[in-house]
C-alpha distance (Angstrom), angle and dihedral (degrees) to the residues before:
residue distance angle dihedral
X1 . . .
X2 3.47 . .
X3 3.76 136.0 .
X4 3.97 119.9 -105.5
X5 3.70 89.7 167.6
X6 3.67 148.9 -0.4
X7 3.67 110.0 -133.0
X8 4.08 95.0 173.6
X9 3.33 139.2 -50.2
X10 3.52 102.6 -53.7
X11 3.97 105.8 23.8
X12 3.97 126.1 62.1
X13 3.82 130.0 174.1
X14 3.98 103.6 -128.7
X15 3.42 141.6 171.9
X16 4.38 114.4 -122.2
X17 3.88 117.7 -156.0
X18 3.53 95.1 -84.6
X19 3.71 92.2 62.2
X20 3.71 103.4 -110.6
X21 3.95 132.1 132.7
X22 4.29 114.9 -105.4
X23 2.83 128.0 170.2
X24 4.00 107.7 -141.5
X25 3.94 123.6 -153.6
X26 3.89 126.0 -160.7
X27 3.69 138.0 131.5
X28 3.68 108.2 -75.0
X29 3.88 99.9 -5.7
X30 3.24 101.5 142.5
X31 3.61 103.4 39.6
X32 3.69 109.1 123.0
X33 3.80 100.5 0.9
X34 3.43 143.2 153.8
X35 3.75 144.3 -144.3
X36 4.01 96.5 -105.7
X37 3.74 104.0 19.4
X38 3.95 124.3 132.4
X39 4.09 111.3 -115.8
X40 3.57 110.1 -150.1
X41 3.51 112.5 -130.1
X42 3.73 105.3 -133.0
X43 4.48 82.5 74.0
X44 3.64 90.5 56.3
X45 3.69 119.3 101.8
X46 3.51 105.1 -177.2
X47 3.41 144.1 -28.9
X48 4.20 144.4 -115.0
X49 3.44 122.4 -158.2
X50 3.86 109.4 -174.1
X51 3.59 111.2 -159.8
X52 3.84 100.3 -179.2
X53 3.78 109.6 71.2
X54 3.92 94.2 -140.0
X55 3.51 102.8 46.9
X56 4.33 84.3 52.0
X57 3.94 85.7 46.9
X58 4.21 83.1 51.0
X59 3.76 93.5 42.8
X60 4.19 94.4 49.3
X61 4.04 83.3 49.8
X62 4.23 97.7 58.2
């Protein structure tokens, strides 16, 4: 997955293999970042997949 954006320290908007948005949790994930860099899946904690494109617009905003 790669990082879209860093939202703190422990969220980031990314895009999985398939091409969709998550937003992916874990301690510390986002620490250091950038826009295009792989996250390696042993620092994620869990996962979000928004399906409805408002309530991801909504969730990006908090």
């Amino acid at each position: 997955m790669q990082v879209v954006k860093v939202l703190n320290n422990s969220l980031v908007l990314a895009v999985n293999e398939n091409g969709e948005e998550v937003i992916l949790m874990g301690k510390g994930i986002g620490y250091k970042k950038s826009i295009g860099e792989k996250i390696v899946s042993s620092q994620i904690e869990k996962i979000f997949e928004l399906k409805d494109k408002k309530l991801k617009r909504d969730m990006i905003r908090l």
